[in-house]
C-alpha positions as CSV (number, residue, x, y, z in Angstrom):
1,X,-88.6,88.3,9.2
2,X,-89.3,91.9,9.5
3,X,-85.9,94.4,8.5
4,X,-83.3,91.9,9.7
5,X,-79.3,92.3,9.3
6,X,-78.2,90.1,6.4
7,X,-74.8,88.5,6.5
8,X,-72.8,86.0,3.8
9,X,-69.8,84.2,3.9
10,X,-68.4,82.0,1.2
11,X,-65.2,79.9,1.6
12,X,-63.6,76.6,0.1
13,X,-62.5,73.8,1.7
14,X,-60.5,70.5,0.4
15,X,-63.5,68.2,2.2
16,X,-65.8,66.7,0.2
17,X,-69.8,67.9,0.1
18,X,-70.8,64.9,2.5
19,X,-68.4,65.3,5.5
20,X,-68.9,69.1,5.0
21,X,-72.7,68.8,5.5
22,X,-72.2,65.9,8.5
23,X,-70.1,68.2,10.3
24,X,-72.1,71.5,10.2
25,X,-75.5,69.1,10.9
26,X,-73.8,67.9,14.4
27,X,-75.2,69.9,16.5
28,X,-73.3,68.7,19.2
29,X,-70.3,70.1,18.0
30,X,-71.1,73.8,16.6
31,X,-69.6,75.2,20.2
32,X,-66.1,74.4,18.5
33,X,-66.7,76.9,15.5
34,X,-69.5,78.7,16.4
35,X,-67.7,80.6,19.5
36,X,-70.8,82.9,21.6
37,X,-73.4,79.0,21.2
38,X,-72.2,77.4,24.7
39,X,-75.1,74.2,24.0
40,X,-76.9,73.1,21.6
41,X,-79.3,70.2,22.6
42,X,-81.8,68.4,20.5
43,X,-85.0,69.1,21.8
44,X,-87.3,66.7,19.2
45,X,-87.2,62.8,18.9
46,X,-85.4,60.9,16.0
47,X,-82.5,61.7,14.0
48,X,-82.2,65.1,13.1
49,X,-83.8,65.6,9.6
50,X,-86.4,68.5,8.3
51,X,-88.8,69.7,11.0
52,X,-86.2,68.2,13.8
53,X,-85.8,70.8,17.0
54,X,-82.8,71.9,18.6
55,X,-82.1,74.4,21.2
56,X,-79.3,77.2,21.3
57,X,-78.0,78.8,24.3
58,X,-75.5,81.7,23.1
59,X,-73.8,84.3,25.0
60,X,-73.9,88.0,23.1
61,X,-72.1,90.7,24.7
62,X,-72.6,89.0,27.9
63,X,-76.0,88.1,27.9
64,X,-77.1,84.3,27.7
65,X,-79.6,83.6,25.0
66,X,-82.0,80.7,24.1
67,X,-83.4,80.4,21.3
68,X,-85.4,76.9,19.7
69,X,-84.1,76.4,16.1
70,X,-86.1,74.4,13.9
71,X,-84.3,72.7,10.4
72,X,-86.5,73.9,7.7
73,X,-84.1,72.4,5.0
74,X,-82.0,69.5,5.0
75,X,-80.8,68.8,1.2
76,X,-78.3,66.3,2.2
77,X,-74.9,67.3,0.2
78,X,-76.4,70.7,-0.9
79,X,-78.4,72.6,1.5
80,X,-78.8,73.0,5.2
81,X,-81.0,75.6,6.6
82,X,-82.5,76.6,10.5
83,X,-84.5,79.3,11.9
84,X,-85.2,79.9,15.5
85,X,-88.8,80.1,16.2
86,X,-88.2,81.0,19.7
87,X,-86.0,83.4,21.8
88,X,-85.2,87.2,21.8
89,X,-83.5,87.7,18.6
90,X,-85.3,85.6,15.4
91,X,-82.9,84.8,12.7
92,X,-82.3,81.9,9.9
93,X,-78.9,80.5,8.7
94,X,-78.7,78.8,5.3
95,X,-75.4,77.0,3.6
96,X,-75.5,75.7,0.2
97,X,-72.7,73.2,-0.9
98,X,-70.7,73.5,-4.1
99,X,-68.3,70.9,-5.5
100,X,-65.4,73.2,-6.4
101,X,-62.0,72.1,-7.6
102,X,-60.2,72.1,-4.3
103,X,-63.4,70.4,-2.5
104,X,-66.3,72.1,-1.2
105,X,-67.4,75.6,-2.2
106,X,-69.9,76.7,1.0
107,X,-71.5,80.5,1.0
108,X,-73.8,81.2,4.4
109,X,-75.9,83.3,4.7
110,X,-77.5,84.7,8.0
111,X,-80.2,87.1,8.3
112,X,-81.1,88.8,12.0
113,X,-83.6,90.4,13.5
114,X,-82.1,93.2,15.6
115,X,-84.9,95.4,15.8
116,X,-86.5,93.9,19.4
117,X,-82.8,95.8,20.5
118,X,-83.6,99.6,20.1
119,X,-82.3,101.5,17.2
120,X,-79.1,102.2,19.0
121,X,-77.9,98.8,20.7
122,X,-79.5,97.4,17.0
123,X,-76.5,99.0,15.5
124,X,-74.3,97.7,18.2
125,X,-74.8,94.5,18.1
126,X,-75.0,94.3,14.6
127,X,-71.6,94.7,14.2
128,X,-70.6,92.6,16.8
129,X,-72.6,89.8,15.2
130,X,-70.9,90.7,11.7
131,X,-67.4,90.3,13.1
132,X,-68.2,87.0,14.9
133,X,-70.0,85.4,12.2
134,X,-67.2,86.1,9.9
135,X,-64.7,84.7,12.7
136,X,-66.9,81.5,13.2
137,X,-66.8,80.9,9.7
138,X,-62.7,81.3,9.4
139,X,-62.6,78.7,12.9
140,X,-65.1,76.3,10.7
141,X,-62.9,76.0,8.1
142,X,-59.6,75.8,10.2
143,X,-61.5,72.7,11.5
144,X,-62.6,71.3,8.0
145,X,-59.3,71.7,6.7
146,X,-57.8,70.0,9.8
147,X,-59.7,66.9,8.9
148,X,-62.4,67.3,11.6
């Protein structure tokens, strides 16, 4: 992706590398952490595995969003990666999964394309998107550590 915003997160969690990696991989449930995606539905046949198709509709700064995500990497217990290949703002979100002594070391890392936005709105919602992505991330481990 052309100049795109670049985000990271790390936190550990006392869940073990499989149920971590189930849990973000459920689609169906990354409204409950991931607070502006209002859907996600799976828009390719079969289980979802590398080169399955989802769609994301998101609300950012009150504007609805779709985007079509593709999984580009799916290292089951170690790595889970999407990019969208569709929709207004391009972007790709990677997690790699650590066994750490409490449970499960996971670092993200999201990179955006803001650019389409104007240099001033860029900046805008750049930081927006910092703040929530670090507040998704807090509410994803609140719900790992609650036992999911």
């Amino acid at each position: 992706m052309a100049s795109c915003s670049v985000f990271t997160y790390a936190l550990d969690v006392p869940v073990l590398r499989p149920l971590v990696l189930s849990f973000l991989t459920d689609i169906s449930r990354m409204p409950e952490w991931a607070s502006n995606i209002a859907k996600c539905t799976q828009i390719s046949d079969g289980k979802l595995e590398e080169g399955s198709c989802f769609e994301v509709i998101s609300s950012v700064m009150g504007k609805t969003l779709t985007h079509e995500v593709i999984i580009i990497s799916l290292n089951p217990g170690f790595k889970y990666t999407v990019q969208s290949y569709s929709g207004p703002l391009p972007f790709r979100i990677e997690y790699n999964l650590q066994d750490s002594k409490k449970g499960t070391f996971i670092s993200s890392k999201s990179e955006i394309d803001f650019s389409g936005l104007g240099p001033f709105i860029s900046k805008i919602v750049e930081g927006f998107a910092k703040n929530q992505f670090e507040k998704d991330h807090q509410r994803l481990k609140e719900l790992l550590e609650s036992g999911i």
